[in-house]
N, C-alpha and C positions, 0 to 999 in steps of 0.2 A: 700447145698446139700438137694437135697427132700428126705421123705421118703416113700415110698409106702402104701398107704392106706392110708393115710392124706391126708388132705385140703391143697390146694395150698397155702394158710395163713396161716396153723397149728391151733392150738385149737380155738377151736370156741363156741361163746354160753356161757352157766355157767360152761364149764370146762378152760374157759380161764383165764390165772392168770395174778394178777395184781403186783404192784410193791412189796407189802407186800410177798407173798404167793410166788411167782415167783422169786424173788432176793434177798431179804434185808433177808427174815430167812434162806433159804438156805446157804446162805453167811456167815452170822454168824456162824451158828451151825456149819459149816467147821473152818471157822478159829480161833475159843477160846473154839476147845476142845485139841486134843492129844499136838498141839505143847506145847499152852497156860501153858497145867496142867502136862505135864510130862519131856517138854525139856526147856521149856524156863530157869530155874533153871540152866540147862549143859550151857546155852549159855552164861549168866550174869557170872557164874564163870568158864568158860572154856577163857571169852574173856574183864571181868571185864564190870563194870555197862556202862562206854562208848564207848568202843566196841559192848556193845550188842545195846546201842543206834542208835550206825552208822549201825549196820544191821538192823536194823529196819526202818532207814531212808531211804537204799540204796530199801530194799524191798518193802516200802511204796511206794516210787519214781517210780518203775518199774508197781506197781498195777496202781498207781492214771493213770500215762502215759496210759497205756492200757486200763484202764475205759473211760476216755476222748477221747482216738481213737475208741473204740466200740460207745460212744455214741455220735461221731461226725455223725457214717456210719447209726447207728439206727433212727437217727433224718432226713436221708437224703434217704432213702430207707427202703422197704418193706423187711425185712428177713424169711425166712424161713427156716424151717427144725433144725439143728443145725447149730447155727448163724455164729459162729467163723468160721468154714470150710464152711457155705455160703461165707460170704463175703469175704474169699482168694478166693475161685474160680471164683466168678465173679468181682472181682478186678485187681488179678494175672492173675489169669487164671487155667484151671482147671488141671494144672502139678501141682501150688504149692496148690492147694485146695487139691489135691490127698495125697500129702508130709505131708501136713501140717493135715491133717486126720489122718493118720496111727501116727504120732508124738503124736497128742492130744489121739489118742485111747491107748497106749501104758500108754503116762501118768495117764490117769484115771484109765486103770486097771490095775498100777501098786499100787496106791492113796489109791485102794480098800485092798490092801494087806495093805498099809500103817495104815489105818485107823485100820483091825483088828487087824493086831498086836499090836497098839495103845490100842485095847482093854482089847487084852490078857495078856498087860502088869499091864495094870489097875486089872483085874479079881487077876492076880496071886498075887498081892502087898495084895491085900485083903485077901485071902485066905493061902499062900504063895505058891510057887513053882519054877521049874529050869526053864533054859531055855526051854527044850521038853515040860514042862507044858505050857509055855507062847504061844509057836507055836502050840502045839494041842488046845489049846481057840481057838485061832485066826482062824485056820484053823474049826472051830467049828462053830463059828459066820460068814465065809466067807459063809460055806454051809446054816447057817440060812437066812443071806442076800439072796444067790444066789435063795431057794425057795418063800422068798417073793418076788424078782425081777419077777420070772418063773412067779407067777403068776401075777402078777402086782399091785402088793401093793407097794405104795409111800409115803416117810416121808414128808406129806404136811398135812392141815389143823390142825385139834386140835392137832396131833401129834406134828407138829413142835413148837404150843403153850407150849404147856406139856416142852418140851428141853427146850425154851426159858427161861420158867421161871425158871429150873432149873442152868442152864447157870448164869443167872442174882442172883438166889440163892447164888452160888458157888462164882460169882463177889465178892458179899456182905460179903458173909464169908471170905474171903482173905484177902479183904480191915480193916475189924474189928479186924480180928488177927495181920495184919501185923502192924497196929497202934498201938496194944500192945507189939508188940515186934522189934516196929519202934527204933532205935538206932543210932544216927545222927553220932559218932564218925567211927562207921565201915561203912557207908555209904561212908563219904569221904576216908576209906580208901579202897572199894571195887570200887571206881571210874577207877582203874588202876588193873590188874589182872599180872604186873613187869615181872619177868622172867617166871615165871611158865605159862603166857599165851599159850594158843593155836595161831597157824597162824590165821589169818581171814577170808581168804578162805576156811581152814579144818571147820569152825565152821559157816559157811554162809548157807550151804545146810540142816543143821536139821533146823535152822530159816524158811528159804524158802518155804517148803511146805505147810506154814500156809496160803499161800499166792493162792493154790491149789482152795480154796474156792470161786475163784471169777471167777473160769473154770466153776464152779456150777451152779452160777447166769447168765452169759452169754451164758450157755450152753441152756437156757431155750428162747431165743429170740423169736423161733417160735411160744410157747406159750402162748407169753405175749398180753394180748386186745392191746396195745397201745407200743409198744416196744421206740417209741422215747420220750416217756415221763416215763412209767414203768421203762426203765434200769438206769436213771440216778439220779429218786427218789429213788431207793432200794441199785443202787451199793454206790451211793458216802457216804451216811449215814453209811452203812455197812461196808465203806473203815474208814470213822472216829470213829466210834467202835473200828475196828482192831487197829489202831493207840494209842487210848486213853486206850484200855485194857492193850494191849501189853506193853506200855509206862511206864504205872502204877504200874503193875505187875515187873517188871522189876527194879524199884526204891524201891519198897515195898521189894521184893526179897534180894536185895544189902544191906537192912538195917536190913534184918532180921536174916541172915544167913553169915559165913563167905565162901569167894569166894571157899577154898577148898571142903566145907561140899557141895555146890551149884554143884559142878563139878561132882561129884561122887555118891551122894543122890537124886536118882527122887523122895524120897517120901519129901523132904523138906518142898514143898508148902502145902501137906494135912496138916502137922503139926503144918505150922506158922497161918491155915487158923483156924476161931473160929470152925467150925461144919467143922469137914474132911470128913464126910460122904458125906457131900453135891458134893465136890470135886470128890469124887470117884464115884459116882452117874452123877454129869455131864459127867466128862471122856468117861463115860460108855457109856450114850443115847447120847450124841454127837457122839463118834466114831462110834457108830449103825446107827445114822442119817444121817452120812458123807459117811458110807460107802454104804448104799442101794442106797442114792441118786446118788454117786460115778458108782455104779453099773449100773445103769438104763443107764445114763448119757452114760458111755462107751458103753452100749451097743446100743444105737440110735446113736452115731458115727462110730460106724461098720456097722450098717443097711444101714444108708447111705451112706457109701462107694460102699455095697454092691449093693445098687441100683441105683449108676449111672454106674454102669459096669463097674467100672474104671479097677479094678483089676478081673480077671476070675475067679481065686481061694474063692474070696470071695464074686460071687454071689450067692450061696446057701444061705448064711446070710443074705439077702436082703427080704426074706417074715416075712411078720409078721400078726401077732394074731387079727381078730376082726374090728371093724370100725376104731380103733387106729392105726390099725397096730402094736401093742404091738410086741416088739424083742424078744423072746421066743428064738430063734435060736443062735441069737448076746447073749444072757445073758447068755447060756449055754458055750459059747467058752471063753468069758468075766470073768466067775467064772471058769474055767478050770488053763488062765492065771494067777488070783487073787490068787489059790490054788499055782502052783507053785512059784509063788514068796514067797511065805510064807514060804516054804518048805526050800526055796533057801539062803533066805536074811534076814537079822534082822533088824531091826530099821530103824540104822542109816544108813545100807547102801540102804535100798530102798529110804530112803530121798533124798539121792544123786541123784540116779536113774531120782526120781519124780522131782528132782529138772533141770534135765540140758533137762530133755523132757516140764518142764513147761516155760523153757525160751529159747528155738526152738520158740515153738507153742506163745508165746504171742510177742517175736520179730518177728516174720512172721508176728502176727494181726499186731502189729505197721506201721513194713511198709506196710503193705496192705493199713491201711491207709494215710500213707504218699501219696503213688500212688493215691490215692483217690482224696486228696485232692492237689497236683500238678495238676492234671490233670483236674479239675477245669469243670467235667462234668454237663449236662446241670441237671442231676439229686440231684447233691449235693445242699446243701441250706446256702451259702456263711455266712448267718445270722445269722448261728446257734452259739448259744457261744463255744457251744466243736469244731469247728472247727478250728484243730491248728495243722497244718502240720508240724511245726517244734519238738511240744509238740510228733507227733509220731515218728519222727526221730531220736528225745531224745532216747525214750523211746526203739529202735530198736535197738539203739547203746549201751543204760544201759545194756540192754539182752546177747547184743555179747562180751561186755567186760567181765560183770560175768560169760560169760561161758567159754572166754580164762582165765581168773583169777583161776579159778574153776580147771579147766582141761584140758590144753592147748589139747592133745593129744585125748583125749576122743569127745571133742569139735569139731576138724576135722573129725573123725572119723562120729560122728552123724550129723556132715556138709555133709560129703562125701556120705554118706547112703539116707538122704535127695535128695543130687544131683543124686544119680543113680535111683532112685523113679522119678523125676523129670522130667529126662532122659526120661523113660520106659515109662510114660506118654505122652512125648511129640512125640515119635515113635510111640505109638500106636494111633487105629484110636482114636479121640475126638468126644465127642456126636454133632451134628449142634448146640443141641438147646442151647450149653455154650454162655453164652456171656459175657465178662467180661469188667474189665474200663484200659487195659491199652494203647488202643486205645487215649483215653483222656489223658491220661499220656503222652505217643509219642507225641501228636498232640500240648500241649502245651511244650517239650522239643524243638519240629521244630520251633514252634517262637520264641522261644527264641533265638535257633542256628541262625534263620535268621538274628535276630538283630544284634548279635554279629559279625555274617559276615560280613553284612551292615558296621560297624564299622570299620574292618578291612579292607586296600585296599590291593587287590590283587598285591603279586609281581611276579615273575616269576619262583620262587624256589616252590608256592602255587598254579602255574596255573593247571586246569582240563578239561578236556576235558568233553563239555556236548552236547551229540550228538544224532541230529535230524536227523534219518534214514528213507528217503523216498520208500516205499518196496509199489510198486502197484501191484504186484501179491505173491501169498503165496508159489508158488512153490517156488522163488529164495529168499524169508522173512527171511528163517532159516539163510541161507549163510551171509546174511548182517548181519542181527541184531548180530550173533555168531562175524561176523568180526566186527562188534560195539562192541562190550565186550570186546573184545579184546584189540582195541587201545585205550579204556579208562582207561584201568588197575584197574578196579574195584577200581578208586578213584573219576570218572564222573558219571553225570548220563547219560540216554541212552532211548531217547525216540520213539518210534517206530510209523511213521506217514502214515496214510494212508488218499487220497482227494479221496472224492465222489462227485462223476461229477453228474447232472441229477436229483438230490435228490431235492427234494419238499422242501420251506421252511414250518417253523411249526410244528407242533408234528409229522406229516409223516416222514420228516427229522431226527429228531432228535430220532427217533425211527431206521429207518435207521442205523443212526450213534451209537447207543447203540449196536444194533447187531451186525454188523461190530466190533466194539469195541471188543465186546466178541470174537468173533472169534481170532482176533488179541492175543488175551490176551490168549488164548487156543491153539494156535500156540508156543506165548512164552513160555507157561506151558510146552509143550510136548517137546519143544528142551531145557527144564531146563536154559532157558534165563533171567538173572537181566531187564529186561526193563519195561519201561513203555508207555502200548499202546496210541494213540490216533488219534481217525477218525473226519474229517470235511467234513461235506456237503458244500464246499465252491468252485466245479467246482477242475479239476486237474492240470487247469495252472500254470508256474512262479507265476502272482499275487498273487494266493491262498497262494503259496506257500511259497512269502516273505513275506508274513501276520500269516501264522503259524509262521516261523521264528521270525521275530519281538515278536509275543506274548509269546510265549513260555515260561514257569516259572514263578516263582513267586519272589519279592526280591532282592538280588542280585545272586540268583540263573537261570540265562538266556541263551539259547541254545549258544553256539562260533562257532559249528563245524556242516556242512553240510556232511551226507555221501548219495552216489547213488553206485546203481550196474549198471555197465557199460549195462550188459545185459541187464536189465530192461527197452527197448528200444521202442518209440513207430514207429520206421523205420527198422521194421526186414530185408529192403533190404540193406539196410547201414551197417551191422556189423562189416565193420574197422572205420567207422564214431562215434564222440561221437553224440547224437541225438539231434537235436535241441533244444527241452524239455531241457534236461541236462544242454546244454548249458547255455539256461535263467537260469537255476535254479543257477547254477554256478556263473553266472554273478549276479544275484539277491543276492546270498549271499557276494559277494565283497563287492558289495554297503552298505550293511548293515554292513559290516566290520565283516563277519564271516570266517572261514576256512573252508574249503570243501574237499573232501575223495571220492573219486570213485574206487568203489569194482573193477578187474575186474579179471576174472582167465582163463587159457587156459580151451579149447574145454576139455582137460581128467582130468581137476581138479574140474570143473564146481560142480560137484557132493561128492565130496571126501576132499574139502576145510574145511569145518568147522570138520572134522577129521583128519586135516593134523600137527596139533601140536605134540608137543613131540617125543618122540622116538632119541634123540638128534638130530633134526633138525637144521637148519640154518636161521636166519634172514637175508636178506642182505638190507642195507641202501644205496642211492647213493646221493652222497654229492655234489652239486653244486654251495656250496657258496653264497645260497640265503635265505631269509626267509622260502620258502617252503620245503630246505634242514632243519636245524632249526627244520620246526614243524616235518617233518618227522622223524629226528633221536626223537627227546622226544616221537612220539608215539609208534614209534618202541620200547623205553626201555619200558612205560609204559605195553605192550603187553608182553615183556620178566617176567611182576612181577606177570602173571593172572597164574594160576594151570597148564591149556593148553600147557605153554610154557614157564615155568619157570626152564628146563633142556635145553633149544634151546642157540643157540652159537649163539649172534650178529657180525656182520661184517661190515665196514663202509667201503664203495668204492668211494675213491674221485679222478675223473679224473683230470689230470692236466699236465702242462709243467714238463718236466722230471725235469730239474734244480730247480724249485721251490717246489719239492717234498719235503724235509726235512722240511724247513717252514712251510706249510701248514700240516704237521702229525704232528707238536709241536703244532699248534692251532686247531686241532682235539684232541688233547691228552688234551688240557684245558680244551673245553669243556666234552668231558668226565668224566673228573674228578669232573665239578658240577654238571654232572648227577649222578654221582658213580656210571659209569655205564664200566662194564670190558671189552666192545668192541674190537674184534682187528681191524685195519687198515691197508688197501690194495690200495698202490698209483698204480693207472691206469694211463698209457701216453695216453691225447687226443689224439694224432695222430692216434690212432685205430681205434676211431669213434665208429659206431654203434657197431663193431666186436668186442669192449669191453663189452658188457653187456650179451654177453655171459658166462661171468664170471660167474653169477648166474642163468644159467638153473638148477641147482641142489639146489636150493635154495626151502625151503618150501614157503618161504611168501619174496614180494620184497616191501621195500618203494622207490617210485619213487618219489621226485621233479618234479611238471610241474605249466607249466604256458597256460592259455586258451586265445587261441588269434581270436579272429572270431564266429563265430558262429559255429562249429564245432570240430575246432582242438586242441587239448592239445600238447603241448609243450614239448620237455626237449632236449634241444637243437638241436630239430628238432621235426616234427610229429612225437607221439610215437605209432601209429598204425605199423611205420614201425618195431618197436621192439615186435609183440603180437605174433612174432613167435620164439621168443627168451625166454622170459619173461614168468615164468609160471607162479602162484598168485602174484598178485601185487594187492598195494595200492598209488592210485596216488593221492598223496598230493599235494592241491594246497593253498598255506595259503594268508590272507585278504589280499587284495593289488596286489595277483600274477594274476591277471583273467583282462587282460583288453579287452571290449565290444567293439565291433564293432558300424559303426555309426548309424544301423540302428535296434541295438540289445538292448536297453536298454529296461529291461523289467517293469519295472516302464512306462516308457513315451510311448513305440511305440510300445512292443511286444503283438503279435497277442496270445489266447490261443490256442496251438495248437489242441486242442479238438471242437475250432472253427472254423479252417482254417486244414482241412488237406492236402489240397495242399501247403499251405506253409509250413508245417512240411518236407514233401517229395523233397521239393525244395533242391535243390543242393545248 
């Protein structure tokens, strides 16, 4: 996310930070103050010395994973703004950049609450007082924060020196005490915290926010001169700090004190430490440096929410102050939030809080980078050592366990909130200029799928229909491609072909064919149609046309099924004739061993056809005990599974000898049942003839059986021109093998293009 009035790059010049100034102190001074000096104490004795180890390990685990997915993305791309909700939204895309914003803003200035009450808790141990004394500090130091934010004063330079060394102070003093009052007997027996333990879950979340600190250092990306080499000198050092403090402390702690005194005494550690001053002193300028920086931080994550317009409500909070753009606005509502949580919650429960919005927001990063690196885009740098896609998958999945662990109930809850933001996102307009990588993601899950296809041979229970829809005018485009949708049951694909006859080759051509293209594609748009277009400058004959055919897909993904619209005729004197065109084309996809589909609809459906689904309608199927019966019942049920017509009643009309009726409904009744498809079945006596198919004039949609025999005529046991006054929407299936060419019709060896011969088109 950008922020307004910054550099496309963010800081620049000598305000730009490097790995020291930019991550490794910030980092620090977050993660070995409040938890370090006031709760680590409740954890070793609320969960005994190796319980507090496994939380340590499990938290460690969650950081290192997140550090090494941020510094897979920083070494492979340019970030700006605030890093973490950059890189979901041009990753994800900008739903889960929006999501995952509002999460991490939330967490920080909740953090910010954390941190003062951390202080006030410190201040009053000093001094002493109740709890109203602890929350009027905190609430004291949030408004002191909140004016140095206003104006923009940040704990960076000597400041952050000044903490360090005091930090490193307070280390030393701990270390020195707790070796005086090191005691190897209660060590091993504080290894175990027996019955009296707490769950591991109840005591995961006051650990956990120690962990907040590395929202800090990565929060700074935009920042940094060199972000792919800055983030991973300052965090990983910073991560082995956290580890070796915390580790220490924690062994020191077990030997020093017995598990109960641990459980219930925050001041334990000043005690065991030589100089407590020192301790209460770091406490202090640490939770002050945790929380301004906390502050700022939140509130450049609301700026940028606010100025990419994601949310309306919160574009007000999108100006800011000066050449910086300093958040003057966002730090005003930031410390508003900070104050009420203070107000609201104590300690332990905002840790909670901080804890399941810190592990949203860094299993979001993870799989952000997962996508990242699946997707194997041209921008990533395969080379890089952090690159480790499984290493963020890990890390995605640690996130989602500890928050069902945590809170099974709460956990959906801020899953569910996440999805409706998500949602609201993805409904509303998006800016153009998003661009995100999960394009790269798709595009290497498709080869994958191809392979595995490839692998698999197709049986008959997996077959799909993939249909190549020739539409040469766009008035009758809608009708077809809508009736392509249909009989592939949204399990095919559906590709929409248009030949340009006349076209130049060369760039003339192919420019041609681009715009054409678009059209086509703007046509599918506006009737809400799954297909996919495409135009050839390759002349509009058969030839052309069993050459798109052949080519068609990629894989084992390759067109099966030919559709035409009857109407789409280039012999409007002929309209009970199929058109010679048709014909080749027809004939051209036998040869290639494809199936072929010819739209056609009475004179008063012509217009009202791709609106004639539902309302409980009727399919009718007519079974003639051939392959092209066969493909027509399976495209008929696939068309019952589409939205359109998925209340329509199918019907199977199979004419036959009145005697051999029972027979042939037991072997209609089979195959239905490996369609699972609840068909009823209507034995028609041939001897009626054509004055059977009258059966279905009230029929919304008819599958017809036919066979093409000549240049001309289609089939179904007899010319079915003679039924176009019976027959309302029909589909006339004619499946590979059913088309047999005349001797002077093959359109391979001897057929003329009708676009070159129009007298022979009009030939009888």
């Amino acid at each position: 996310m950008t922020i307004p009035g910054r550099a496309a790059g963010g800081t620049t010049g000598s305000q730009a930070l490097g790995a020291f100034g930019g991550v490794f102190a910030p980092t620090v001074i977050a993660v070995l103050g409040l938890v370090l000096f006031r709760r680590l104490g409740f954890v070793v004795g609320s969960a005994g010395l190796a319980g507090g180890l496994l939380m340590l390990a499990l938290a460690s685990a969650i950081a290192l994973l997140t550090s090494i997915s941020l510094s897979a993305v920083a070494a492979s791309r340019k970030v700006r703004g605030t890093g973490d909700c950059f890189l979901l939204s041009r990753t994800l895309g900008v739903e889960f950049g929006g999501a995952l914003g509002l999460a991490l803003y939330l967490a920080q200035a909740t953090s910010v609450a954390f941190y003062c009450i951390g202080f006030g808790e410190a201040a009053a141990a000093l001094v002493g007082g109740s709890g109203l004394a602890v929350r009027l500090v905190a609430g004291g130091a949030a408004l002191a924060m909140f004016q140095l934010a206003y104006a923009g004063v940040r704990a960076a330079g000597r400041v952050q020196l000044v903490v360090l060394a005091i930090l490193a102070g307070a280390l030393v003093s701990l270390l020195v005490g707790g070796r005086s009052a090191w005691d190897l007997p209660l060590l091993r027996q504080s290894w175990s915290a027996g019955d009296a333990a707490l769950p591991f879950w109840t005591v995961f979340p006051i650990l956990f926010p120690a962990v907040a600190g590395f929202t800090l250092g990565v929060g700074t990306l935009g920042d940094l001169r060199k972000p792919a080499r800055s983030l991973p000198r300052g965090i990983f050092p910073a991560l082995s700090v956290f580890v070796a403090t915390y580790g220490a402390g924690m062994f020191v702690l077990a030997a020093s004190a017995p598990l109960p005194n641990l459980a219930t005494d925050y001041e334990v550690l000043p005690r065991i430490a030589a100089m407590p001053w020192l301790v209460h002193a770091a406490v202090l300028a640490a939770t002050l440096a945790a929380a301004l920086a906390t502050l700022l931080g939140a509130a450049r994550i609301l700026q940028a929410l606010a100025g990419d317009r994601l949310f309306a409500p919160l574009t007000f909070f999108g100006a800011g102050r000066g050449p910086a753009g300093h958040p003057r606005r966002a730090v005003v509502l930031t410390g508003l939030v900070a104050i009420a949580a203070i107000a609201l919650g104590d300690l332990d429960a905002i840790a909670a809080v901080v804890s399941m919005f810190l592990l949203i927001s860094y299993g979001l990063l993870n799989y952000a980078t997962y996508v990242e690196a699946v997707g194997a885009g041209p921008s990533l740098r395969p080379g890089s050592p952090f690159s480790r896609a499984r290493a963020s998958l890990a890390g995605a999945g640690l996130c989602g366990l500890a928050m069902l662990m945590l809170d099974p109930v709460a956990s959906l809850a801020a899953v569910g909130i996440l999805a409706l933001v998500h949602q609201y996102l993805h409904w509303t307009a998006v800016p153009a200029r998003w661009r995100d990588r999960r394009r790269a993601y798709r595009f290497q899950r498709v080869k994958k799928g191809l392979r595995e296809i490839a692998d698999q041979p197709e049986g008959a229970a997996e077959w799909q229909p993939h249909i190549l829809a020739f539409a040469d005018t766009s008035a009758r485009r809608g009708r077809l491609l809508r009736a392509a949708g249909w009989i592939s049951g949204g399990s095919g694909i559906v590709g929409a072909v248009t030949l340009l006859a006349d076209e130049p080759a060369g760039a003339a051509g192919d420019q041609a064919c681009r715009e054409a293209e678009q059209r086509l594609a703007a046509d599918a748009l506006r009737e809400g149609l799954d297909v996919h277009p495409l135009v050839v400058a390759a002349g509009s004959g058969p030839l052309a046309a069993a050459a798109v055919l052949q080519a068609w897909g990629v894989g084992p993904i390759r067109a099966n099924t030919l559709m035409l619209d009857w109407d789409d005729s280039r012999d409007p004197q002929r309209p009970a004739e199929l058109s010679r065109r048709h014909a080749l084309l027809l004939q051209g996809a036998a040869a290639l061993d494809r199936h072929s589909v010819v739209l056609r609809a009475a004179e008063d459906r012509r217009t009202t056809l791709p609106q004639a689904a539902g309302g409980g309608r009727r399919i009718d199927v007519w079974w003639l005990a051939d392959e092209s019966s066969r493909l027509a019942l399976a495209l008929a049920h696939l068309t019952t599974r589409t939205d359109e017509w998925d209340d329509a009643a199918l019907r199977l009309l199979a004419p036959g000898p009145t005697a051999a009726a029972g027979a042939a409904e037991a072997d209609l009744r089979r195959r239905l049942g490996e369609l699972g498809s609840a068909a009823s079945i209507v034995a028609v006596d041939a001897a009626e003839g054509d004055g059977a198919y009258a059966r279905s004039r009230d029929a919304a949609l008819v599958f017809l059986p036919v066979r093409v025999e000549g240049a001309r005529t289609l089939h179904a046991g007899g010319p079915v021109d003679r039924l176009f006054g019976t027959l309302p929407a029909a589909a006339l299936v004619a499946a590979a093998g059913a088309v047999a060419p005349g001797a002077d019709d093959d359109p391979v060896q001897r057929a003329p293009d009708p676009e070159t011969s129009p007298r022979q088109e009009s030939a009888p």
